[in-house]
C-alpha positions in Angstrom: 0.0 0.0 0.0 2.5 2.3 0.8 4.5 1.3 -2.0 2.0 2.3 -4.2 1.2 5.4 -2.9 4.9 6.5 -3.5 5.1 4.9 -6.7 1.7 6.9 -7.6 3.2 10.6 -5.6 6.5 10.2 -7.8 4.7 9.8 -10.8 2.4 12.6 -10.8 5.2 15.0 -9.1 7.4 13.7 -12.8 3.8 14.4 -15.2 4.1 17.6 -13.1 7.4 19.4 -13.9 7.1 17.7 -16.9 4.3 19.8 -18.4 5.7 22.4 -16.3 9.2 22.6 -18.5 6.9 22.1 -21.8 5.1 25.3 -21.0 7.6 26.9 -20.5 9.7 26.1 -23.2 6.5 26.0 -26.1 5.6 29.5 -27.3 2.4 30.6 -25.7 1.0 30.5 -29.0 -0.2 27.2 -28.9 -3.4 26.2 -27.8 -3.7 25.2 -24.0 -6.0 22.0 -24.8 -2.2 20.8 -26.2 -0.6 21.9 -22.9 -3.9 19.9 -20.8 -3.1 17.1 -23.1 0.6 16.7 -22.1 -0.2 17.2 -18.5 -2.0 13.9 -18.3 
């Protein structure tokens, strides 16, 4: 159980700064459903 929950923590705190670093480096011009998308 606990296991999991770490597992589950680290992956959404990696989808996170993930889509975080894409934003930032993408040009704002793009549309934000593409910037939702690469957040999931």
């Amino acid at each position: 159980m606990l296991i999991a929950n770490l597992s589950l923590s680290l992956s959404l705190s990696l989808s996170l700064s993930l889509s975080l670093s894409l934003s930032l480096s993408l040009p704002p011009s793009l549309p934000p459903s593409l910037l939702s998308m690469a957040g999931r």
